[in-house]
Each structure stands twice: as C-alpha cells, then as structure tokens.
PDBQT receptor file of N, H, CA, C and O in Angstrom, charges set to zero:
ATOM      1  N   UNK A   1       0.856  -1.174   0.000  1.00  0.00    +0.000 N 
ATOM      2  CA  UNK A   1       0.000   0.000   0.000  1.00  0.00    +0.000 C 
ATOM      3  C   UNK A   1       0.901   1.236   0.000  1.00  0.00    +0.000 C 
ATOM      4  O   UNK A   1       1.865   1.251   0.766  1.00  0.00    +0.000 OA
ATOM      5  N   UNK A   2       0.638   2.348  -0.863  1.00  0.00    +0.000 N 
ATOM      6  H   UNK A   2      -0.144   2.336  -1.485  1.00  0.00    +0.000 HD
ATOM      7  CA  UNK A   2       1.541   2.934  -1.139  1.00  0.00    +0.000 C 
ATOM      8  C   UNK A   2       1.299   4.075   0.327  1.00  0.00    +0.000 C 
ATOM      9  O   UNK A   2       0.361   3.900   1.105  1.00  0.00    +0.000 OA
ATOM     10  N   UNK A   3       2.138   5.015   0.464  1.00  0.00    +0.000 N 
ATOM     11  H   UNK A   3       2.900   5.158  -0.168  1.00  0.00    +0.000 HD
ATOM     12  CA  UNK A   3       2.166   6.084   1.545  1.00  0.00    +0.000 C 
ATOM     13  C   UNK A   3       0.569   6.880   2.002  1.00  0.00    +0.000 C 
ATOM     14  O   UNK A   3       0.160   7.083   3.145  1.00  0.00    +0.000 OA
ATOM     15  N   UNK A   4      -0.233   7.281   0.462  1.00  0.00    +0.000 N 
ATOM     16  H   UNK A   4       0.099   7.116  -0.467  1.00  0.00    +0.000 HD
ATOM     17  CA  UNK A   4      -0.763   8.122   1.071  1.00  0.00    +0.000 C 
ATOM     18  C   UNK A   4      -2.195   7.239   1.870  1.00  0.00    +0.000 C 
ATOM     19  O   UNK A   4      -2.808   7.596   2.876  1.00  0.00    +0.000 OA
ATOM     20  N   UNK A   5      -2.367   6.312   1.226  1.00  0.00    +0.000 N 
ATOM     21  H   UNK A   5      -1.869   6.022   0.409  1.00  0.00    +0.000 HD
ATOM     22  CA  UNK A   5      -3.217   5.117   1.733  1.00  0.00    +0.000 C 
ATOM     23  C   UNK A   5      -2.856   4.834   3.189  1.00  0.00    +0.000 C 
ATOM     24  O   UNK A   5      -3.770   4.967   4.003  1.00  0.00    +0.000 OA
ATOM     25  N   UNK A   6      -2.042   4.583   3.488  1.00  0.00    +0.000 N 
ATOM     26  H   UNK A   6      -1.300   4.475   2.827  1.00  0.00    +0.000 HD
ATOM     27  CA  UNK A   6      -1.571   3.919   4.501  1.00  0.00    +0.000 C 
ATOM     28  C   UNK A   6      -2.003   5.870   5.685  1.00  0.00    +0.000 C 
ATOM     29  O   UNK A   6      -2.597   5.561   6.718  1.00  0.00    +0.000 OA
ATOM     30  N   UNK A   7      -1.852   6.908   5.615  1.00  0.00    +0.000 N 
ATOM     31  H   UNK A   7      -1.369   7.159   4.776  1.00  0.00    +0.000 HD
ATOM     32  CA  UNK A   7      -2.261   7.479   6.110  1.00  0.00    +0.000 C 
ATOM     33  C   UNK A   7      -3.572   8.185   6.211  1.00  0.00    +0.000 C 
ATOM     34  O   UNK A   7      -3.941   9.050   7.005  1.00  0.00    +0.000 OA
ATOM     35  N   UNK A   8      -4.171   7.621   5.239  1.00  0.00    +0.000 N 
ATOM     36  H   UNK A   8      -3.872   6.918   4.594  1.00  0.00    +0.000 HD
ATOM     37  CA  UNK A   8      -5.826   7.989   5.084  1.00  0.00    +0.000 C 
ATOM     38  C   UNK A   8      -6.327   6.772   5.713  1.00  0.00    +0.000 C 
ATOM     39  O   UNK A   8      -7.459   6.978   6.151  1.00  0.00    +0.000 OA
ATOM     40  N   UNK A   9      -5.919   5.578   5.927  1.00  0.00    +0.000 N 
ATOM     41  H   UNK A   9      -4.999   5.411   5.572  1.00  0.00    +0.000 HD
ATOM     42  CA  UNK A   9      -6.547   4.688   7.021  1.00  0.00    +0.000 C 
ATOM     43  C   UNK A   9      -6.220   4.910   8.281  1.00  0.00    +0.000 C 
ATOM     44  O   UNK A   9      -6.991   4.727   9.222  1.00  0.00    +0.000 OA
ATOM     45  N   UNK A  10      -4.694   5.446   8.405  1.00  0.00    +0.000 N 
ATOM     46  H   UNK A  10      -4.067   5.595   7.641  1.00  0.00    +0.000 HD
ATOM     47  CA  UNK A  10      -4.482   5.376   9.942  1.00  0.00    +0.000 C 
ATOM     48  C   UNK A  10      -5.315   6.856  10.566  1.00  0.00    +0.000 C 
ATOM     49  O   UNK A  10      -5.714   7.073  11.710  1.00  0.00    +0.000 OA
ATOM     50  N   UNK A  11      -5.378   7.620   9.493  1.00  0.00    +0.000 N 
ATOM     51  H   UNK A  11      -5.054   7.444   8.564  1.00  0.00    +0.000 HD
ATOM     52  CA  UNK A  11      -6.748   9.048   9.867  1.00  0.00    +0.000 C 
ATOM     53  C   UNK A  11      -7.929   8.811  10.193  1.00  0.00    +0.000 C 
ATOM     54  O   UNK A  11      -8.653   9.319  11.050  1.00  0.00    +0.000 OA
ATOM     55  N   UNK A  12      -8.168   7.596   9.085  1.00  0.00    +0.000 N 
ATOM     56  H   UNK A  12      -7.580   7.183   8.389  1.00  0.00    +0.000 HD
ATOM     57  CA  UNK A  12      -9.796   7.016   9.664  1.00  0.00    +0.000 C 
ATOM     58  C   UNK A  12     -10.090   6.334  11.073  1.00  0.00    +0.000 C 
ATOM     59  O   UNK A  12     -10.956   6.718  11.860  1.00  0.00    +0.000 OA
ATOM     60  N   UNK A  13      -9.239   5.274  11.256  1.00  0.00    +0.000 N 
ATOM     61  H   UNK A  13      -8.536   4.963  10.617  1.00  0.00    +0.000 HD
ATOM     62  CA  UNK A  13      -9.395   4.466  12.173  1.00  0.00    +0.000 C 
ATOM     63  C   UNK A  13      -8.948   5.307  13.236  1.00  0.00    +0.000 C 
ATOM     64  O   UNK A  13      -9.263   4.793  14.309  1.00  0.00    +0.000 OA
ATOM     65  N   UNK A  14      -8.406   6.279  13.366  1.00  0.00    +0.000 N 
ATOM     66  H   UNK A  14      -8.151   6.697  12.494  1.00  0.00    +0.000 HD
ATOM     67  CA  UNK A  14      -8.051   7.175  14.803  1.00  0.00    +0.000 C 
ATOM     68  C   UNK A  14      -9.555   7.828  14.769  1.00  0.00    +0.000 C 
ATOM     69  O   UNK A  14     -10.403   7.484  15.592  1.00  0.00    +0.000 OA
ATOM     70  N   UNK A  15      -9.769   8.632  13.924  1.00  0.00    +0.000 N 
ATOM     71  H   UNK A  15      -9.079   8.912  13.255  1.00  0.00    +0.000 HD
ATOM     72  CA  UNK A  15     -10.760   9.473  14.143  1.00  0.00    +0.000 C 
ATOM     73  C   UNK A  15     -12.621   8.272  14.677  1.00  0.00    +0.000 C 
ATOM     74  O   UNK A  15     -13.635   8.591  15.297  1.00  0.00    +0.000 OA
ATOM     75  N   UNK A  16     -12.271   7.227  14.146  1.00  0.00    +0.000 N 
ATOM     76  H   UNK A  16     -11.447   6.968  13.642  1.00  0.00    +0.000 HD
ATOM     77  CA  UNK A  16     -13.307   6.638  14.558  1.00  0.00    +0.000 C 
ATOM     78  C   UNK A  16     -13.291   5.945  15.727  1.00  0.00    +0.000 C 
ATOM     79  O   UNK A  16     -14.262   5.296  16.115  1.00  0.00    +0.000 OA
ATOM     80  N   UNK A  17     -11.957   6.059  16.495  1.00  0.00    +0.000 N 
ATOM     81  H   UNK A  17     -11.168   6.586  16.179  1.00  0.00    +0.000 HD
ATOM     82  CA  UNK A  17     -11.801   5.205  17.484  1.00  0.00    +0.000 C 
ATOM     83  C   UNK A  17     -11.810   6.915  18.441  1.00  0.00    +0.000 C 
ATOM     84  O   UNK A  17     -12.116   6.773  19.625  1.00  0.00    +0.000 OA
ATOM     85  N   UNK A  18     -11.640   7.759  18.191  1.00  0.00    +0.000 N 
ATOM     86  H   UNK A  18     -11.391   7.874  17.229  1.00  0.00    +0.000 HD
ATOM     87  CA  UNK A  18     -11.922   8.910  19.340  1.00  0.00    +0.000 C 
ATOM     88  C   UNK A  18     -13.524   9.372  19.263  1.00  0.00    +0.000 C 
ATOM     89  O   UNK A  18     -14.208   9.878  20.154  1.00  0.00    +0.000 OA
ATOM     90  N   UNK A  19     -13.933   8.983  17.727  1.00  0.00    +0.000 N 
ATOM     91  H   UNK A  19     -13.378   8.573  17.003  1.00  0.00    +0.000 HD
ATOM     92  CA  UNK A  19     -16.154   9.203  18.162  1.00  0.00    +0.000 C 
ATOM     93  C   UNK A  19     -16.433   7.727  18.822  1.00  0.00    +0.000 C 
ATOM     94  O   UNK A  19     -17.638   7.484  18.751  1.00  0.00    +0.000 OA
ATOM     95  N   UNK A  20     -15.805   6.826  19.350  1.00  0.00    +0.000 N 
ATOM     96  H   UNK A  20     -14.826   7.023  19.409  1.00  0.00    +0.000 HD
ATOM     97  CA  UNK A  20     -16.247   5.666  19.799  1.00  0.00    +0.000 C 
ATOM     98  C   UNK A  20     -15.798   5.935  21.261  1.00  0.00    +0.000 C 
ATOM     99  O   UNK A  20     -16.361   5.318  22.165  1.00  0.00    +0.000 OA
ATOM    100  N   UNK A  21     -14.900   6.747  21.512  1.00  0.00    +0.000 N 
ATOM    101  H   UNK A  21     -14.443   7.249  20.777  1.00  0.00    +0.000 HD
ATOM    102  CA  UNK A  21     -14.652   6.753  22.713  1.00  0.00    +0.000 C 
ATOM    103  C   UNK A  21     -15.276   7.809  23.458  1.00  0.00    +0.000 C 
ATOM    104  O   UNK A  21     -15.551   7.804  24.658  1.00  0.00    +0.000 OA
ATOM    105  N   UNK A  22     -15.539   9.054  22.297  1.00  0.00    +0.000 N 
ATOM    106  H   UNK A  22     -15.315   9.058  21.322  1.00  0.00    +0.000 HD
ATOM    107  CA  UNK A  22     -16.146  10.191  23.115  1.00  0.00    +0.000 C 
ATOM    108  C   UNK A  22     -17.697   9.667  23.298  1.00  0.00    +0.000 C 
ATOM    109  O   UNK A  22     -18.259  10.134  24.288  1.00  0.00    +0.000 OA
ATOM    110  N   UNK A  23     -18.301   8.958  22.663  1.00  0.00    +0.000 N 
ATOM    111  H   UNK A  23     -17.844   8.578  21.858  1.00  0.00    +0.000 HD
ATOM    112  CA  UNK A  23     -19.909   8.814  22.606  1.00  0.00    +0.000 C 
ATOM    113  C   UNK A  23     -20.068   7.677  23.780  1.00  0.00    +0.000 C 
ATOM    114  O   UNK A  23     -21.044   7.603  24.526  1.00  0.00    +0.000 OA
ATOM    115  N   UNK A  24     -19.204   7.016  23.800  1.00  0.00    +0.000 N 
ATOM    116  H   UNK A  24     -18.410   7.076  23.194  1.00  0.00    +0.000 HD
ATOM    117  CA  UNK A  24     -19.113   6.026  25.209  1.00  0.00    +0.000 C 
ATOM    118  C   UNK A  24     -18.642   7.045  26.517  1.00  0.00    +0.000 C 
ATOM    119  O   UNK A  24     -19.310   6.752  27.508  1.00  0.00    +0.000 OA
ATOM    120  N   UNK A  25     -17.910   7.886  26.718  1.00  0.00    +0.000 N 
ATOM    121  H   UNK A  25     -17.366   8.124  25.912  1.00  0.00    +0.000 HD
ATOM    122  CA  UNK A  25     -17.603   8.009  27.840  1.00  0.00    +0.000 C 
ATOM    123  C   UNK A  25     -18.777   9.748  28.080  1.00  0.00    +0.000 C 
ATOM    124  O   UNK A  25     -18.618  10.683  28.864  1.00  0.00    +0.000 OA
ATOM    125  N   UNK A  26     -19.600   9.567  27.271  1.00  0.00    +0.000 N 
ATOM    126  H   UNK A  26     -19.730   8.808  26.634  1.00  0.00    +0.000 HD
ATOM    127  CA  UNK A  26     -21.064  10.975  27.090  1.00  0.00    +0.000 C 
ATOM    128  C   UNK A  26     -22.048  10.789  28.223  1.00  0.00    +0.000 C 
ATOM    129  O   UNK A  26     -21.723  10.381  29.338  1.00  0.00    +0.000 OA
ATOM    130  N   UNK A  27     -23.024  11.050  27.932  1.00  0.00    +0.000 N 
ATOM    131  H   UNK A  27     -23.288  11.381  27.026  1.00  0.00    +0.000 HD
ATOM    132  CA  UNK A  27     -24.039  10.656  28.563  1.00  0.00    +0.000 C 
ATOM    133  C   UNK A  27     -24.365   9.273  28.790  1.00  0.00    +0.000 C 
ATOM    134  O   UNK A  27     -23.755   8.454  28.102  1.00  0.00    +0.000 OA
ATOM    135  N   UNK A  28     -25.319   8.802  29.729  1.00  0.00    +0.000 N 
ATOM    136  H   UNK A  28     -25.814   9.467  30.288  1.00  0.00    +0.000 HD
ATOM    137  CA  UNK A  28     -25.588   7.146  29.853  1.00  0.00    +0.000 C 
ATOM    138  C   UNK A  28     -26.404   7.042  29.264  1.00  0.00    +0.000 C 
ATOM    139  O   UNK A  28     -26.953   6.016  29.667  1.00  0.00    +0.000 OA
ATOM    140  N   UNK A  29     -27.318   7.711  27.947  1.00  0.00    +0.000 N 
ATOM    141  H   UNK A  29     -26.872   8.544  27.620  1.00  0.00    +0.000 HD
ATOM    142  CA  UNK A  29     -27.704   7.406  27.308  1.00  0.00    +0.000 C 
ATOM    143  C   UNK A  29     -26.389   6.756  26.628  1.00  0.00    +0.000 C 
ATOM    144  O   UNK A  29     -26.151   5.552  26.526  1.00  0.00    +0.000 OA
ATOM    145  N   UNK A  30     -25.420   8.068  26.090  1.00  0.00    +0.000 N 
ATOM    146  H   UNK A  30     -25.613   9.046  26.172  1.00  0.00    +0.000 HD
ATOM    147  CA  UNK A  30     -24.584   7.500  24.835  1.00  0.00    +0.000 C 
ATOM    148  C   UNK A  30     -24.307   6.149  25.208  1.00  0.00    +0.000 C 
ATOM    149  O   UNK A  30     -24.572   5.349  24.310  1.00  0.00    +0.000 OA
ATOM    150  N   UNK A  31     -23.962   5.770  26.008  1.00  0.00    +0.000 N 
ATOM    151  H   UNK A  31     -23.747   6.420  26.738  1.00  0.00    +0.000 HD
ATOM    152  CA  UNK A  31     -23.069   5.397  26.755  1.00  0.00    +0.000 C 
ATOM    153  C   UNK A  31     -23.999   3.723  26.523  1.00  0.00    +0.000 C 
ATOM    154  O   UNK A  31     -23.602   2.695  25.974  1.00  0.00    +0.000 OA
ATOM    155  N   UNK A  32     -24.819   3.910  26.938  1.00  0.00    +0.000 N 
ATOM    156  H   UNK A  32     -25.142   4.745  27.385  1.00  0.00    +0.000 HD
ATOM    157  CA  UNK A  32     -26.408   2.903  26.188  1.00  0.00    +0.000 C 
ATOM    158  C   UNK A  32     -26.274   2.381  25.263  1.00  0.00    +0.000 C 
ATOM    159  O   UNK A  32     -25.972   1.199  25.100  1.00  0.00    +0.000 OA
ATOM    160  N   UNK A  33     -26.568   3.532  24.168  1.00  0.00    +0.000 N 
ATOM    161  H   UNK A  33     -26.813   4.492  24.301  1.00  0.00    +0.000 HD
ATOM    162  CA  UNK A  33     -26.610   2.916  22.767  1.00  0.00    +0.000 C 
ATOM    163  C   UNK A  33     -24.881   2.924  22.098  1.00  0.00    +0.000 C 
ATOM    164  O   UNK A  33     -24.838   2.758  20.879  1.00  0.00    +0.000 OA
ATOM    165  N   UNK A  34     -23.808   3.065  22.659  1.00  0.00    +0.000 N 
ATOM    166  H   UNK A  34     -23.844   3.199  23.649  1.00  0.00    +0.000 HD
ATOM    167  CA  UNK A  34     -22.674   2.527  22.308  1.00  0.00    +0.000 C 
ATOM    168  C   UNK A  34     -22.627   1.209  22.690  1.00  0.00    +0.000 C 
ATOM    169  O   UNK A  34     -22.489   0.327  21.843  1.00  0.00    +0.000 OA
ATOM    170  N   UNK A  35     -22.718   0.987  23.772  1.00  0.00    +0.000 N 
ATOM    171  H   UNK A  35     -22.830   1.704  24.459  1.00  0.00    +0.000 HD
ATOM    172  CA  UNK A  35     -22.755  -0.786  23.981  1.00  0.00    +0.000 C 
ATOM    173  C   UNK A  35     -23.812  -1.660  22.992  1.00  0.00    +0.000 C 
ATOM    174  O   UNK A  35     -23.637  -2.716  22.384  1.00  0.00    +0.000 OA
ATOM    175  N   UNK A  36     -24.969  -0.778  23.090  1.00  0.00    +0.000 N 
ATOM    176  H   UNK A  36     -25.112   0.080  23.584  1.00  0.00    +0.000 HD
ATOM    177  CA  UNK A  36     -25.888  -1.750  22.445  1.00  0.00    +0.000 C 
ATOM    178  C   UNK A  36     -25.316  -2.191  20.565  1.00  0.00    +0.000 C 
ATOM    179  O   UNK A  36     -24.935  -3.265  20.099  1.00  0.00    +0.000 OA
ATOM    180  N   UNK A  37     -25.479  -0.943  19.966  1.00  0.00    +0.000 N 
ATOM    181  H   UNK A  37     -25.789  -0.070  20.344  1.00  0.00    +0.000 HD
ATOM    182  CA  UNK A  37     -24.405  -0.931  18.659  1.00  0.00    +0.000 C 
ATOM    183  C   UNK A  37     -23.280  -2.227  18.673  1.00  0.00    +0.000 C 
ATOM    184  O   UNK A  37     -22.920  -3.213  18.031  1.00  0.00    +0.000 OA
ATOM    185  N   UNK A  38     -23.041  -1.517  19.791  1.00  0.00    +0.000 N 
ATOM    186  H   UNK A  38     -23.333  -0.715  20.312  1.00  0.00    +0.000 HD
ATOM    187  CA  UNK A  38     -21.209  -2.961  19.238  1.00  0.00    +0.000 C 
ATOM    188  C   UNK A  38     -22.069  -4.552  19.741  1.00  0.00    +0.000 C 
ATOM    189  O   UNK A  38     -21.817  -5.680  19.318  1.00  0.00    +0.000 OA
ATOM    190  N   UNK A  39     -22.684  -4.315  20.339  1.00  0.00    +0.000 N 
ATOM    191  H   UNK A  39     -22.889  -3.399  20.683  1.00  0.00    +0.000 HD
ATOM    192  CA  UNK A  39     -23.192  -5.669  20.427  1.00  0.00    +0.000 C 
ATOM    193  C   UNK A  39     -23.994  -6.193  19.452  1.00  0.00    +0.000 C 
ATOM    194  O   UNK A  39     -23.867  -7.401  19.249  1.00  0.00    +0.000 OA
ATOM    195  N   UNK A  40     -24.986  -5.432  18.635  1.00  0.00    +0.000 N 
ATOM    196  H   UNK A  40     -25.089  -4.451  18.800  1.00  0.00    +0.000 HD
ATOM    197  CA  UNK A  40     -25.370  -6.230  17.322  1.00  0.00    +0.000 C 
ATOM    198  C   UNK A  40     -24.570  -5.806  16.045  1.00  0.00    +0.000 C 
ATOM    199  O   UNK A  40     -25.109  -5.727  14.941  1.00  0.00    +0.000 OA
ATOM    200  N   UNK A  41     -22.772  -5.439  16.353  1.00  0.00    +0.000 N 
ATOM    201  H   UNK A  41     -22.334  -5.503  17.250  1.00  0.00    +0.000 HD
ATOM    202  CA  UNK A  41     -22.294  -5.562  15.244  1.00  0.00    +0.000 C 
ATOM    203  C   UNK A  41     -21.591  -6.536  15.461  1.00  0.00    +0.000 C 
ATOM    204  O   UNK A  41     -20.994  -7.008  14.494  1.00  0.00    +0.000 OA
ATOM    205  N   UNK A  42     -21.395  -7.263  17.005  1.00  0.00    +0.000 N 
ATOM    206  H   UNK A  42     -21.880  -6.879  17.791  1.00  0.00    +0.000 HD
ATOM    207  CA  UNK A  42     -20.572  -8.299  17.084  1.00  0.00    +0.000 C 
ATOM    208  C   UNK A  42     -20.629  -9.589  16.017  1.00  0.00    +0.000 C 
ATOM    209  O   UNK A  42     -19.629 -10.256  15.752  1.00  0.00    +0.000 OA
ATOM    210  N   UNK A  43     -21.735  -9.795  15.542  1.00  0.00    +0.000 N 
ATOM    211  H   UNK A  43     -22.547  -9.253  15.758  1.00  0.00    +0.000 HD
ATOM    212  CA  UNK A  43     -21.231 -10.695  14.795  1.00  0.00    +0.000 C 
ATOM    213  C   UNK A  43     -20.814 -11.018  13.253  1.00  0.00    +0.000 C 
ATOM    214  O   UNK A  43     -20.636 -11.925  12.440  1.00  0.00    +0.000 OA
ATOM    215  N   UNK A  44     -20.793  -9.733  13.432  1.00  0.00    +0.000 N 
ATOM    216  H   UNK A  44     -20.938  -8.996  14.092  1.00  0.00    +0.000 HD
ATOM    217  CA  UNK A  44     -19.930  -9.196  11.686  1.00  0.00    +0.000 C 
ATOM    218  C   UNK A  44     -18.832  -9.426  11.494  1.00  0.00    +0.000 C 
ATOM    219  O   UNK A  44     -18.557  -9.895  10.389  1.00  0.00    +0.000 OA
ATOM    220  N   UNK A  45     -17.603  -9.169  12.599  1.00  0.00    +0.000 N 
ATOM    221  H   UNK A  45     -17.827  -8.789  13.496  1.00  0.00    +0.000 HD
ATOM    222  CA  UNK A  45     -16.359  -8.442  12.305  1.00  0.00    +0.000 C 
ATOM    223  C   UNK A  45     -15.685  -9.530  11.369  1.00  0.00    +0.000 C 
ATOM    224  O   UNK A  45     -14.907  -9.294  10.444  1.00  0.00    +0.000 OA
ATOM    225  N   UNK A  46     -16.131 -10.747  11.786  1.00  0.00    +0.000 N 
ATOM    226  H   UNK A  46     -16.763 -10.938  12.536  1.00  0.00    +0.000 HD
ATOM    227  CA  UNK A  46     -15.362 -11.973  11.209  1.00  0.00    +0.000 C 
ATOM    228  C   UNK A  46     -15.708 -12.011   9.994  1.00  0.00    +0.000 C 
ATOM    229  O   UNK A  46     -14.860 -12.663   9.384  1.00  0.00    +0.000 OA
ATOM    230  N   UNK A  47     -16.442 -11.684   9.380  1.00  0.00    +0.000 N 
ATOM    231  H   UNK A  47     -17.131 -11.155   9.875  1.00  0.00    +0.000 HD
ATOM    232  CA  UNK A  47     -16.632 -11.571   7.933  1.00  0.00    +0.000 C 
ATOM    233  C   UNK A  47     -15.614 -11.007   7.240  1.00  0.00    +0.000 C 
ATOM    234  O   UNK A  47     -15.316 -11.418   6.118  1.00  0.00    +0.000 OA
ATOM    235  N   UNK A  48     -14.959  -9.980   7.852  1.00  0.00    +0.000 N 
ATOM    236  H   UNK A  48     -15.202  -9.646   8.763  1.00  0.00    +0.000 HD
ATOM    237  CA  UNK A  48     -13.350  -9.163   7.275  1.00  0.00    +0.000 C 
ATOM    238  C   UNK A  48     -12.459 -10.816   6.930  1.00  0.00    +0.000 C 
ATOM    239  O   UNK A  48     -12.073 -11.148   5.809  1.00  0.00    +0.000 OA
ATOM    240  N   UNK A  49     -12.382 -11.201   7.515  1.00  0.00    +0.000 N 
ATOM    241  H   UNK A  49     -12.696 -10.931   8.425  1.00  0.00    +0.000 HD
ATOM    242  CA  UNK A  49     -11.586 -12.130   7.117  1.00  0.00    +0.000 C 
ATOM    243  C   UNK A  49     -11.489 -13.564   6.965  1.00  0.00    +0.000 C 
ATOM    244  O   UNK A  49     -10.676 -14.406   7.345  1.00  0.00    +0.000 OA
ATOM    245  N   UNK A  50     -12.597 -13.591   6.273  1.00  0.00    +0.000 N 
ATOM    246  H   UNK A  50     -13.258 -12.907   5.964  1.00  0.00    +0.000 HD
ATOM    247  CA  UNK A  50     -13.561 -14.884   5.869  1.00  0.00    +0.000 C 
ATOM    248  C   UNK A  50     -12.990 -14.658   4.054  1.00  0.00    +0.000 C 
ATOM    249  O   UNK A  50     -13.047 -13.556   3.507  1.00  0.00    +0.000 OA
ATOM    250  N   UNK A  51     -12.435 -16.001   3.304  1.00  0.00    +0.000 N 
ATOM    251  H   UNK A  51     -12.389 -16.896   3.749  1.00  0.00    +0.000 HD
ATOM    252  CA  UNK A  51     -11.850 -15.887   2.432  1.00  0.00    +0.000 C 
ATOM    253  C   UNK A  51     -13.506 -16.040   1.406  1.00  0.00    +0.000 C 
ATOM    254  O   UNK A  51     -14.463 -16.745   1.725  1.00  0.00    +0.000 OA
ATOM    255  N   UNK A  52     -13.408 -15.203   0.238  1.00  0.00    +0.000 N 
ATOM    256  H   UNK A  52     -12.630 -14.630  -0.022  1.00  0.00    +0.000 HD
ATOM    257  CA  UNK A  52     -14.383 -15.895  -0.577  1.00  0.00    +0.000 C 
ATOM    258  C   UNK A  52     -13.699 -15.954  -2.131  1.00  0.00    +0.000 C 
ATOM    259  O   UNK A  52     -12.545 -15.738  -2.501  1.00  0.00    +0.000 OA
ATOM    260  N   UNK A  53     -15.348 -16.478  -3.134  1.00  0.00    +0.000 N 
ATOM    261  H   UNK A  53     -16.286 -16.653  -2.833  1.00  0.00    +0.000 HD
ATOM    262  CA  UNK A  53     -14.586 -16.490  -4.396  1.00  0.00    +0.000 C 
ATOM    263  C   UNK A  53     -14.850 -15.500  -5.256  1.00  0.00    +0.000 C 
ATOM    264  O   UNK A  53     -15.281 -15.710  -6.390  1.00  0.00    +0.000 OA
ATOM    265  N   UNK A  54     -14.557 -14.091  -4.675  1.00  0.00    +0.000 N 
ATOM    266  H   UNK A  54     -14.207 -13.920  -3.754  1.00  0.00    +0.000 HD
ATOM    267  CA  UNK A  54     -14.666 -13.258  -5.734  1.00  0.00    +0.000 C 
ATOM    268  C   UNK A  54     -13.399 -12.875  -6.378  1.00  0.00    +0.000 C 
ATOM    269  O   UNK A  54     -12.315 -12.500  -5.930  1.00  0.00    +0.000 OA
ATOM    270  N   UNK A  55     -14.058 -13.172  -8.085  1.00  0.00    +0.000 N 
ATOM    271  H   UNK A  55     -14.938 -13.477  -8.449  1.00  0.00    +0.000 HD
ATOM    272  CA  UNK A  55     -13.083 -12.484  -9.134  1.00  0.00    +0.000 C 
ATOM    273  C   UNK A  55     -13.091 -11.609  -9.699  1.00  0.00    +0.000 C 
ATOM    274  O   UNK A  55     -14.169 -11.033  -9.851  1.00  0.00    +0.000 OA
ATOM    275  N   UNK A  56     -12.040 -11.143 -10.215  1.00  0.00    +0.000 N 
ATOM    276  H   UNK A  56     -11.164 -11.611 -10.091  1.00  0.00    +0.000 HD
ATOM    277  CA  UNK A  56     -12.435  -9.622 -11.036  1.00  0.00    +0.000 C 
ATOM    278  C   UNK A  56     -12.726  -9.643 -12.486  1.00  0.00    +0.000 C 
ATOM    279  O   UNK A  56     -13.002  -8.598 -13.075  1.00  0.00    +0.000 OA
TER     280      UNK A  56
C-alpha cells in the first residue's frame, strides 16, 4: 500500500476510534446505545476475514 493510503486509514481508524470513545464516555444514554451498537455488530467483524470467491 503505497504512503498516502496507509495514512488515510491510519486518519480514519483514529478518528473513529476517538467518536467511539467520546460517545461512550457521554451521557448514559450514549453510553447505552454505544454498547448496544457494538453488540449487534458483534457478529460481523469476522466476515473481514472470511476468504471468498470473488473475481475480477
């Protein structure tokens, strides 16, 4: 992955890991529906790296 890639992900994944942290540590609402969220995305993540047969 060339340079500028590699810093437009590490921009994303920071910036989404500080709205995951600010909306969890918010109100107990946020704080609510942040847990609830990651819990019905729990059973996605493994799909990232589940091999399939797509070709181009």
């Amino acid at each position: 992955m060339d340079d500028k890639r590699v810093k437009e992900v590490t921009y994303h994944r920071q910036y989404a890991t500080e709205r995951v942290v600010h909306l969890g540590d918010g109100t107990a609402e946020s704080h609510h529906r942040m847990r609830d969220a990651r819990e019905q995305a729990a059973p996605y993540p493994d799909e990232l790296f589940t091999a399939c047969d797509v070709r181009d």
